[in-house]
C-alpha positions as CSV (number, residue, x, y, z in Angstrom):
1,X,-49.0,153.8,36.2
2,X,-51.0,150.4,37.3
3,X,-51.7,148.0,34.4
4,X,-55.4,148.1,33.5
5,X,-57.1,144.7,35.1
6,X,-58.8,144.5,31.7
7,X,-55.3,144.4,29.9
8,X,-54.7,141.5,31.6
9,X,-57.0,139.0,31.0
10,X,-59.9,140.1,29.2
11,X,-60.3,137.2,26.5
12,X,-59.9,133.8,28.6
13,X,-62.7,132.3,27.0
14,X,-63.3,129.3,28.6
15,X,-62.8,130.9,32.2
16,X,-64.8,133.5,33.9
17,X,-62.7,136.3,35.3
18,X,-64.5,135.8,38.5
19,X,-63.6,132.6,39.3
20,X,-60.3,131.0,39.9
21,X,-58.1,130.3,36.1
22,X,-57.4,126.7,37.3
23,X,-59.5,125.7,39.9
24,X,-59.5,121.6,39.5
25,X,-55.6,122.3,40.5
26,X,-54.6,120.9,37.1
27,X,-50.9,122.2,37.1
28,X,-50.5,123.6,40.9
29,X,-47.5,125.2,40.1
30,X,-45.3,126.5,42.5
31,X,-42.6,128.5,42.6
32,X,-39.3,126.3,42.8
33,X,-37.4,127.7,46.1
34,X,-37.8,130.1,49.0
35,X,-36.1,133.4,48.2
36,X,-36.9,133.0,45.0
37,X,-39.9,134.6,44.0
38,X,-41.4,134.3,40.4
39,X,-39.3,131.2,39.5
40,X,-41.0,128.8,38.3
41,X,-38.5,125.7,37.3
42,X,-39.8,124.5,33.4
43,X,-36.4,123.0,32.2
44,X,-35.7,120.2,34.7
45,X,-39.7,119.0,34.2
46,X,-40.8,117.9,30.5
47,X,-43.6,116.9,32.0
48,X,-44.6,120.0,33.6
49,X,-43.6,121.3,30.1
50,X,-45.9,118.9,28.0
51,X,-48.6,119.4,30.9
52,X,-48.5,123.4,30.5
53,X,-48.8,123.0,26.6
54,X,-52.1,121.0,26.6
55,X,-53.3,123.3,29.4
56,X,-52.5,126.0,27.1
57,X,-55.1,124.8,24.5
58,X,-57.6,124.8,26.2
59,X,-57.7,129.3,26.0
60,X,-58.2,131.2,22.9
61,X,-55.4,133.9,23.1
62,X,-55.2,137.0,21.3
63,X,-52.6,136.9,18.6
64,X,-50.6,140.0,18.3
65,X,-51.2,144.0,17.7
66,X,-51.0,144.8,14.1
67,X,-48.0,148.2,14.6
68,X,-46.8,147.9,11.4
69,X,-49.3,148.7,8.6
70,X,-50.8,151.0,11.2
71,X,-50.0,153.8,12.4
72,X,-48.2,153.1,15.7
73,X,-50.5,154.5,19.2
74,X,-48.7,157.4,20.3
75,X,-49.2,156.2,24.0
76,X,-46.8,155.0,26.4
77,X,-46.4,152.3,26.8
78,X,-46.6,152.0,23.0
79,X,-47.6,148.4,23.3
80,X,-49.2,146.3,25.9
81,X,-48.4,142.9,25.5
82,X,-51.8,141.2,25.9
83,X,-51.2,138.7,25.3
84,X,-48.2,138.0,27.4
85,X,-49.7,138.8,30.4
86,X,-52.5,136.3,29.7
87,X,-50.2,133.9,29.5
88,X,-49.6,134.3,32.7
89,X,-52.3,134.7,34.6
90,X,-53.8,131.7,32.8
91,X,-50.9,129.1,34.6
92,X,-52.4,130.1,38.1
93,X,-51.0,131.6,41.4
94,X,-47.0,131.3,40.6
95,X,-47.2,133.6,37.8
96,X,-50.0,135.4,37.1
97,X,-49.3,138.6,39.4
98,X,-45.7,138.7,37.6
99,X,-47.0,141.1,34.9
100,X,-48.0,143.3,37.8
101,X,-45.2,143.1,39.8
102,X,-42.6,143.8,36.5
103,X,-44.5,147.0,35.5
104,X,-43.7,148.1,39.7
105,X,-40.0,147.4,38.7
106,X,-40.1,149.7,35.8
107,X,-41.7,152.2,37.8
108,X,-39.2,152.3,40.5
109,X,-35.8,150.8,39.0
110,X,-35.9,153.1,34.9
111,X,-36.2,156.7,34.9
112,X,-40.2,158.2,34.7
113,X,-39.7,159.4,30.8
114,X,-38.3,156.1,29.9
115,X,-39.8,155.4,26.0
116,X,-41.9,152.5,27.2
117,X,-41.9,150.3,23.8
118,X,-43.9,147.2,24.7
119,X,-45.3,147.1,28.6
120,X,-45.1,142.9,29.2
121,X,-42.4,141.7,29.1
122,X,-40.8,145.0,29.2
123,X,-38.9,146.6,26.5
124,X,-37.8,149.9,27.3
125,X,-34.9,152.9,26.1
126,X,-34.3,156.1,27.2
127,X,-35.0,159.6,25.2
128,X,-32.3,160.2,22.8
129,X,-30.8,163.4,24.1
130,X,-29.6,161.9,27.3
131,X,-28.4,158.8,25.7
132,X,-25.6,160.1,24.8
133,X,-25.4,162.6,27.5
134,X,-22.2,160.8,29.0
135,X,-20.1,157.7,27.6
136,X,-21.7,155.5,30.9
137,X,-24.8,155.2,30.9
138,X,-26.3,155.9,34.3
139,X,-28.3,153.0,35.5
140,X,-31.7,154.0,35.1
141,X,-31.8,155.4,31.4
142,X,-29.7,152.0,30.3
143,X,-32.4,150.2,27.9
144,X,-34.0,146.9,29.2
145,X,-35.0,144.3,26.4
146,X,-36.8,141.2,29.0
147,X,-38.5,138.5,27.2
148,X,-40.5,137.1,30.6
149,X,-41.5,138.8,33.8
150,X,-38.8,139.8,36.2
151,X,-38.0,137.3,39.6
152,X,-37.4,139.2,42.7
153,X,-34.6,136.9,44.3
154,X,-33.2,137.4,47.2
155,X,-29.1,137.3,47.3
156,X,-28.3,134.7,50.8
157,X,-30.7,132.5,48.9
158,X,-29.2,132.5,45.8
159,X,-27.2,130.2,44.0
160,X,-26.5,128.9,40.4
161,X,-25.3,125.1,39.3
162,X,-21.9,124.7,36.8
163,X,-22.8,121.5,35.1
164,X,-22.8,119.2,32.2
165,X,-19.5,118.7,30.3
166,X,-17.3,120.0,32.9
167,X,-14.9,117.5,34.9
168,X,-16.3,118.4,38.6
169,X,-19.9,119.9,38.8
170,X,-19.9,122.8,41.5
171,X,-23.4,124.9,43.0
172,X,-21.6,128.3,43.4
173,X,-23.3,131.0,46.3
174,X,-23.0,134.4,45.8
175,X,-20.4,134.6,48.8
176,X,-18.2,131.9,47.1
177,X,-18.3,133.9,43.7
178,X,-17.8,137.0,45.3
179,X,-14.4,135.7,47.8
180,X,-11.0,136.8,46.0
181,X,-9.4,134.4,47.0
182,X,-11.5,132.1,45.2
183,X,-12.2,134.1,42.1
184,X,-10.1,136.9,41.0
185,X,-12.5,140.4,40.1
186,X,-12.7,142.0,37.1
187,X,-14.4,145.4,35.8
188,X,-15.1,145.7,31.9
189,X,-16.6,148.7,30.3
190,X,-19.2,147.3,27.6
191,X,-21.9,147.9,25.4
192,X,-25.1,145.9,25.2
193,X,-26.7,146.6,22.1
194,X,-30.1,145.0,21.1
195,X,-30.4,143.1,17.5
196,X,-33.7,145.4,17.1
197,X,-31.9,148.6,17.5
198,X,-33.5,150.9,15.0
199,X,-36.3,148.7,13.9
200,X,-38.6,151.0,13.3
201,X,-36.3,152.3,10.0
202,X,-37.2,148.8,8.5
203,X,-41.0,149.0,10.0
204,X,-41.5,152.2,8.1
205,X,-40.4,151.4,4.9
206,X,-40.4,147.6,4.3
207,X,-42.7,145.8,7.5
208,X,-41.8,142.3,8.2
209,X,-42.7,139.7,10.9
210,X,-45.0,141.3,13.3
211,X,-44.7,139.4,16.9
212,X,-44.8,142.1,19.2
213,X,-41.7,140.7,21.4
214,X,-39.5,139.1,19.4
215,X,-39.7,142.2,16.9
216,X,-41.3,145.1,19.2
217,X,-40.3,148.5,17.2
218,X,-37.7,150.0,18.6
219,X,-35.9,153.0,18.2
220,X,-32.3,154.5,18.4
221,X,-31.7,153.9,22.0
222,X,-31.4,150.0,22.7
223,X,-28.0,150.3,23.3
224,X,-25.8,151.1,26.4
225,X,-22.9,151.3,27.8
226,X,-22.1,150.2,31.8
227,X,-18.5,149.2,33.8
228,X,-19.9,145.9,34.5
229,X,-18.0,144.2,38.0
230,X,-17.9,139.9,38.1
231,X,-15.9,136.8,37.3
232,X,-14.6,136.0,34.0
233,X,-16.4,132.6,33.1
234,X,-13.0,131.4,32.4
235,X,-11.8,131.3,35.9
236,X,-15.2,129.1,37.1
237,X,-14.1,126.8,34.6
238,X,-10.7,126.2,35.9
239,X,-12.2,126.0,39.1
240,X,-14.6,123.3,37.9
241,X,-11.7,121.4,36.7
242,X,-11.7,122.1,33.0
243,X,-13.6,120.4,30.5
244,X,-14.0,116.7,30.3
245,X,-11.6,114.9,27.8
246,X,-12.2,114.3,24.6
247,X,-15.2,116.9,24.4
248,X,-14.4,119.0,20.6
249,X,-13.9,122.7,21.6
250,X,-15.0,123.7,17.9
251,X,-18.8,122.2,19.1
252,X,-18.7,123.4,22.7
253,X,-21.5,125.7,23.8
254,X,-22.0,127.4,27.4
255,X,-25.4,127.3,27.6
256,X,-26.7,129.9,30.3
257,X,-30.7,129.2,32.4
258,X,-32.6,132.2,33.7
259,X,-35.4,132.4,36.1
260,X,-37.5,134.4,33.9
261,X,-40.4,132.2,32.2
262,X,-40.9,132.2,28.3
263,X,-43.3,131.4,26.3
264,X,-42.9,130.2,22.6
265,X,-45.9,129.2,20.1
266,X,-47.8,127.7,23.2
267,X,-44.6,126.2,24.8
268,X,-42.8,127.5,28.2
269,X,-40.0,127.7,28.8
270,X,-37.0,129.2,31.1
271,X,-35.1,131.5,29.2
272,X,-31.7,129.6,27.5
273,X,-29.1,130.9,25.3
274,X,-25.6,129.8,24.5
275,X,-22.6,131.2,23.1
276,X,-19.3,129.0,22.0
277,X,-16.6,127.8,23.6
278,X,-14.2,130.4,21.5
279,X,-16.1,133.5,23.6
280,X,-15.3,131.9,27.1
281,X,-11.3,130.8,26.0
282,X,-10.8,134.8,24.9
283,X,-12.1,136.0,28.6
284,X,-15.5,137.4,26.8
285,X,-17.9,136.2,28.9
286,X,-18.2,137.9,32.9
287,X,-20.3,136.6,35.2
288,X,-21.3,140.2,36.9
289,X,-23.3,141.0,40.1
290,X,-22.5,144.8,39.8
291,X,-23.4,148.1,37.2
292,X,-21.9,151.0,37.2
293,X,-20.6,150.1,41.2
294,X,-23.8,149.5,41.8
295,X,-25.5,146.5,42.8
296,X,-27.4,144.8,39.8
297,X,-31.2,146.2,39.2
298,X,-33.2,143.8,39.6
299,X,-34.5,144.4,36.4
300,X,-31.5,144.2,35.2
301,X,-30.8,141.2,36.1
302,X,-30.1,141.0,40.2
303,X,-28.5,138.9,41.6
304,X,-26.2,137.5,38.8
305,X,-26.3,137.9,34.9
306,X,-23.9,136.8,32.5
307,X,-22.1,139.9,30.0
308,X,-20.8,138.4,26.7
309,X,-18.7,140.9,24.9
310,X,-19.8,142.2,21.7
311,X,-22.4,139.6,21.4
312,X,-26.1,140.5,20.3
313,X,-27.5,141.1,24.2
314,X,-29.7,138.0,23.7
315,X,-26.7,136.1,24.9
316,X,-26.0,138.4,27.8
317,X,-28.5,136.0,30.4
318,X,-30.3,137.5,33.3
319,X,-31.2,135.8,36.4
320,X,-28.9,133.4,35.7
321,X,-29.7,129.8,37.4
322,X,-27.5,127.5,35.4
323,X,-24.7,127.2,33.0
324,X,-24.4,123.8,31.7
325,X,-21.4,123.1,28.9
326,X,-23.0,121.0,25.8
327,X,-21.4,119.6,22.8
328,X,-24.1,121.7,20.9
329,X,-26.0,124.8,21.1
330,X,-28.7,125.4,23.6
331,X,-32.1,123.9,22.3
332,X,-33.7,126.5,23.5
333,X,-36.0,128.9,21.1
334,X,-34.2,131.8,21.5
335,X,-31.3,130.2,20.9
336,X,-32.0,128.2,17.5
337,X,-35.4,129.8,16.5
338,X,-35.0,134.0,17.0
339,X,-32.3,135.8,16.5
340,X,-32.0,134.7,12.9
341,X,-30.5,136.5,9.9
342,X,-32.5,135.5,6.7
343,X,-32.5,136.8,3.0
344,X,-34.3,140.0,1.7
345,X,-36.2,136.7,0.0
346,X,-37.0,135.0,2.5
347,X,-40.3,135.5,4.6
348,X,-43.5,133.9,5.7
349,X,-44.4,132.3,3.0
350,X,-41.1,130.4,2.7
351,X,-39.0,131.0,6.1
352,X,-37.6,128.4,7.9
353,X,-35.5,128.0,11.5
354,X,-32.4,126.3,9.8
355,X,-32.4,128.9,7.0
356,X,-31.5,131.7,8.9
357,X,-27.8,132.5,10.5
358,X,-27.5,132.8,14.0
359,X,-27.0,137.1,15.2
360,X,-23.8,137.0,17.3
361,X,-20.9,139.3,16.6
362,X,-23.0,143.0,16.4
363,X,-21.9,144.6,12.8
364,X,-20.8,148.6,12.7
365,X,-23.3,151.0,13.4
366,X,-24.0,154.8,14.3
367,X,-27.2,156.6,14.9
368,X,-28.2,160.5,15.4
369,X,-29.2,161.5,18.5
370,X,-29.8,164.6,17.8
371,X,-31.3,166.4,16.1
372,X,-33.8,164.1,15.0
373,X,-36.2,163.5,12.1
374,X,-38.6,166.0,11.3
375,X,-36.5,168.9,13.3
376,X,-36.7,172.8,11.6
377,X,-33.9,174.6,12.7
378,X,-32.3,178.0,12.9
379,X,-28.7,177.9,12.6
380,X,-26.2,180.0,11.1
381,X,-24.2,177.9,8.8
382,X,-23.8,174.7,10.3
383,X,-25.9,172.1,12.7
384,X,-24.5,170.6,15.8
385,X,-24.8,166.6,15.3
386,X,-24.4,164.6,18.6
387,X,-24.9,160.7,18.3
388,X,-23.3,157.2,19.2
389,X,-21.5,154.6,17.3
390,X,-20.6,151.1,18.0
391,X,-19.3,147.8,16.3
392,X,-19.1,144.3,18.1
393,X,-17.0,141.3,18.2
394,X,-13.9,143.0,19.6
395,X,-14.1,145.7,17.4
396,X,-14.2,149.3,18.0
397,X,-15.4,152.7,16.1
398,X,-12.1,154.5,14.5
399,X,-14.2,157.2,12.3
400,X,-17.0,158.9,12.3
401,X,-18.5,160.8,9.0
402,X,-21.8,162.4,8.3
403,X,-23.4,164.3,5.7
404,X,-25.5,166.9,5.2
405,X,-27.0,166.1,1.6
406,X,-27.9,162.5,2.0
407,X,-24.7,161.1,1.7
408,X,-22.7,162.7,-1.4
409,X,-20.2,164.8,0.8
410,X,-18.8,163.3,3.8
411,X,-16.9,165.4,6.7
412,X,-15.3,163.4,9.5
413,X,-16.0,163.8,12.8
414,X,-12.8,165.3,14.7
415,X,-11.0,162.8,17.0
416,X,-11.1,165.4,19.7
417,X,-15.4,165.7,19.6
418,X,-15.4,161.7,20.1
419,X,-15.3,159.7,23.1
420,X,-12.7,157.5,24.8
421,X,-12.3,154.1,22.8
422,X,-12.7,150.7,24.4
423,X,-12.5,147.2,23.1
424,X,-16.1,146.7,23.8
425,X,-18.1,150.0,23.7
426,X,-19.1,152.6,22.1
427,X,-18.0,156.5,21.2
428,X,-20.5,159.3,21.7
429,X,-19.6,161.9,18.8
430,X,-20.2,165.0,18.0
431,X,-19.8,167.5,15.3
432,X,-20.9,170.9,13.9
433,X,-21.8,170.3,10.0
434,X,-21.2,172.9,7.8
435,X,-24.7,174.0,6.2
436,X,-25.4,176.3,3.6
437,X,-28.9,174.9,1.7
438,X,-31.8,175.9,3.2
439,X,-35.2,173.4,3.3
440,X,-35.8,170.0,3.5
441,X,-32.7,168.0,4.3
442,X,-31.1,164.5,4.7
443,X,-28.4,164.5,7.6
444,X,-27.0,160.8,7.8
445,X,-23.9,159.2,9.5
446,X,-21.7,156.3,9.1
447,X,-19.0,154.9,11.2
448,X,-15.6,152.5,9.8
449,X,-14.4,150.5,12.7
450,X,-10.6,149.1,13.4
451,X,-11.4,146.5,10.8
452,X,-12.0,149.0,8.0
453,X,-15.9,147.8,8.0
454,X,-18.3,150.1,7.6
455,X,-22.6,150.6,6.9
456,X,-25.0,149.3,4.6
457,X,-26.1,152.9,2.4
458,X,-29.8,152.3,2.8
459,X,-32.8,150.4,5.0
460,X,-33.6,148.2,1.6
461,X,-30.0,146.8,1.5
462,X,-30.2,145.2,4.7
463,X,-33.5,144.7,4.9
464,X,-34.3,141.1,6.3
465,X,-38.0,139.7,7.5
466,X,-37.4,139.4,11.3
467,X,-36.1,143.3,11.1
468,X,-33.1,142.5,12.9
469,X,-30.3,144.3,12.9
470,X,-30.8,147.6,11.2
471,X,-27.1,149.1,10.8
472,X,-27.5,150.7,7.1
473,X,-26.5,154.4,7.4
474,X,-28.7,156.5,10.0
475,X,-31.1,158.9,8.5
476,X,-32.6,162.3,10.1
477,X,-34.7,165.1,7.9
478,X,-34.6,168.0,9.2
479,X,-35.7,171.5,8.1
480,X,-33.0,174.0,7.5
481,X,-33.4,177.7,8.2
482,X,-29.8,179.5,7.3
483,X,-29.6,182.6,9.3
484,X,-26.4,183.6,7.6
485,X,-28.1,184.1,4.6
486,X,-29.1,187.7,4.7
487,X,-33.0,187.4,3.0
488,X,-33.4,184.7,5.7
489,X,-32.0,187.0,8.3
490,X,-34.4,190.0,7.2
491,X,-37.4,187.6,7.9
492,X,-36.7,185.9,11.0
493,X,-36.4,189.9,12.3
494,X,-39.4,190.6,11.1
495,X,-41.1,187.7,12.9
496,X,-39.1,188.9,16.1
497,X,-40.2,192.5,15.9
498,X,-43.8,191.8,15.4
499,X,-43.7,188.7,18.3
500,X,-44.5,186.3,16.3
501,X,-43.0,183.3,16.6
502,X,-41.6,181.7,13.4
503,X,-41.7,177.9,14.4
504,X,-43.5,175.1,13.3
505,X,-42.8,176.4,9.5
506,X,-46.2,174.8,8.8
507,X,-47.9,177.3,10.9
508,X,-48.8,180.1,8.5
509,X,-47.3,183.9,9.5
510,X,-50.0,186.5,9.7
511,X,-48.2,188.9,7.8
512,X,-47.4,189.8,4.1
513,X,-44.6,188.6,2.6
514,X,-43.6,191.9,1.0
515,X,-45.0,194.9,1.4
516,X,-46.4,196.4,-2.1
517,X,-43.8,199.1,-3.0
518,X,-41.3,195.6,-2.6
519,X,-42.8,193.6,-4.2
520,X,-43.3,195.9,-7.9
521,X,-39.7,196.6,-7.2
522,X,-38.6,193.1,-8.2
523,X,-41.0,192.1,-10.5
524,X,-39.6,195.1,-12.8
525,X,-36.3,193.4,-11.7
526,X,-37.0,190.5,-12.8
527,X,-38.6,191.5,-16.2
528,X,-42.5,191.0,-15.1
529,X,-44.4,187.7,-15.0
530,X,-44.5,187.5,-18.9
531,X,-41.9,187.7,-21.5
532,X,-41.8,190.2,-24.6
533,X,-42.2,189.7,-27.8
């Protein structure tokens, strides 16, 4: 699937699509080093910065797609990310083919029925059967959350710089990081979970801030689970030489640099996150080159990405160019102005940066895989329930419990239907409920970790204006048809003798409901229509 030339730069106003987007040469941008293609340093130059943001002015953008009080395009990719790409292509010949040459990564790299959420930069999860087909998730169904194009660098090229408050600075190759007796390997299974997991719960029912990227809707499956391969962080500190005296370790932040190039209220940037000192101490932070035995995707981050345990996957940097130790947080936006946690009160008319908490540590949370919402089913007396369920920070899912009438009656999950537990992933669970109502029904499902934490009941409790983290109690209706009941029985025969098929129950059946003889049968049963006086 090619991206539509129109898609990408339809509304450059002051530029005609026929010409060149900066043909005076204002910024002649290049990318940074050989090998490297689609980097474009921004960090290391405020004054390629400032330049870019003045240059910037000069183009009305698009703002965002409204996809929340709409209906959302049943197309896929759901959303396009317009503007994005313009972006782009308005900074010249280093980036604007990146769009492009991202969607040809998707293509080749994910797996052809991947749920394409938003095209540019791409956010992407897998269909929720084979999510939790297997406790690893294979390579190409993992779920990809980029927030810039993807580099394509090449491995004898690359290299990353340990800097800033360290006691000797290093630039560390690939073949250094990757030599034993340099740097001990390690193999940790873990799950990357996405803040906007489940989004479209809070979209549906309560819509909140409605930038596209930072808040694309998202459903069940931006979460997965991989046996990462690296270096714990810890070790290429040692082998820095420790931190410099005197720094606090309550302030220290490892701030991590991708390639990638991001663009915030008409800023660039490189992408930049931190996480505290606290995560690299406990051995929580790998520096990993390998997924699942495999060589990184590149969309996933090849050559080098970092993998902070339990973290929100914001911190988890791909493409990583430098780590720098500060006696602060990164500055970057993502860092101190997404990834916020604010009040149910709190919203556009009164947010600000400083008022939100930053999203680390992911909180409990389960979801149903299947069946999903809006499902009629023909069981006979109970429906098999398969799903996933995860909690961060070190902590890990001890029960399972799911309900068949929206959460009055709980029945645990067996240990024996749920999957091996690690320190840092996910279970897959399943379980056959027992069902005896027939019709419209609310299955849900909530998980208590080792901690003895456990869900918010419902969307509203948790609801929060950037619609992050959506862990309240996961919600399916479904339709249920109880074959063991014998009047159900009778009719579902009937349908079979006659061949005609009994699904969608909104799809009238062409024939009676009773035949005539049957039908004055019960109403004598049942006293007539009227009473007597």
């Amino acid at each position: 699937m090619a991206i539509a030339e129109e898609t990408l730069h339809p509304d450059l106003v002051i530029r005609n699509k026929s010409e060149p987007v900066d043909p005076e040469g204002e910024l002649a941008l290049k990318e940074e080093l050989p090998g490297w293609h689609g980097y474009v340093e921004w960090e290391n130059y405020p004054e390629r910065k400032e330049k870019v943001k003045e240059f910037m002015k000069k183009f009305d953008f698009p703002g965002p797609p409204e996809f929340q009080l709409v209906p959302l395009p049943k197309t896929n990719p759901i959303l396009e990310g317009v503007r994005w790409k313009q972006y782009h292509y308005a900074l010249g010949k280093a980036t604007q083919d990146i769009p492009a040459e991202s969607w040809d990564f998707v293509l080749k790299e994910k797996s052809p029925d991947m749920i394409h959420v938003l095209q540019f930069p791409y956010n992407g999860e897998p269909p929720r059967d084979r999510l939790v087909s297997k406790p690893i998730t294979d390579n190409a169904d993992h779920f990809v959350r980029n927030h810039g194009g993807i580099p394509e660098i090449d491995e004898e090229s690359y290299f990353f710089d340990m800097g800033g408050l360290v006691n000797n600075p290093k630039r560390i190759t690939m073949k250094m990081l990757k030599d034993e007796s340099i740097f001990p390997r390690q193999s940790n299974v873990v799950t990357i979970q996405c803040s906007g997991t489940r989004r479209i719960e809070q979209i549906h029912e309560y819509p909140g801030d409605g930038d596209e990227l930072i808040n694309a809707p998202w459903g069940e499956g931006a979460i997965g689970t991989a046996r990462w391969t690296g270096v714990s962080l810890k070790k290429l500190i040692k082998y820095c030489g420790g931190i410099k005296d005197g720094v606090d370790p309550h302030k220290t932040h490892f701030e991590f640099l991708g390639a990638d190039t991001y663009f915030k209220k008409g800023e660039v940037f490189n992408y930049a996150v931190s996480v505290p000192h606290r995560k690299v101490k406990l051995n929580e932070v790998l520096l990993a080159w390998e997924m699942n035995g495999e060589p990184l995707p590149k969309i996933h981050g090849f050559p080098l990405r970092t993998v902070v345990f339990g973290y929100i996957g914001a911190r988890s940097c791909k493409w990583l160019t430098r780590i720098n130790v500060l006696d602060h947080e990164s500055p970057g936006p993502v860092q101190r102005k997404e990834y916020l946690y604010y009040n149910s009160q709190v919203g556009k008319h009164n947010a600000s940066y400083s008022s939100g908490f930053s999203i680390q540590d992911m909180p409990v949370s389960s979801a149903i895989m299947s069946p999903v919402d809006m499902d009629q089913i023909i069981h006979d007396g109970a429906i098999k329930l398969k799903g996933w369920a995860y909690s961060g920070g070190g902590h890990w899912p001890v029960r399972v419990e799911v309900s068949g009438d929206g959460g009055s009656v709980w029945y645990e999950v067996p240990h024996e239907n749920m999957s091996q537990k690690y320190y840092y992933a996910w279970r897959l669970w399943e379980i056959d409920l027992p069902v005896d109502a027939e019709g419209w029904l609310e299955l849900c499902v909530r998980t208590w970790d080792n901690s003895l934490n456990t869900q918010p009941t419902y969307v509203r409790s948790a609801w929060n204006w950037d619609l992050h983290v959506t862990s309240s109690c996961h919600r399916v209706k479904v339709y249920s048809i109880n074959r063991s009941r014998p009047a159900t029985a009778k009719k579902l025969k009937q349908f079979e003798d006659l061949g005609i098929p009994f699904l969608p129950i909104t799809k009238p059946g062409e024939m009676d409901l009773e035949s005539e003889e049957e039908y004055m049968h019960q109403m004598d049963a049942r006293g007539g229509r009227d009473p007597v006086e």
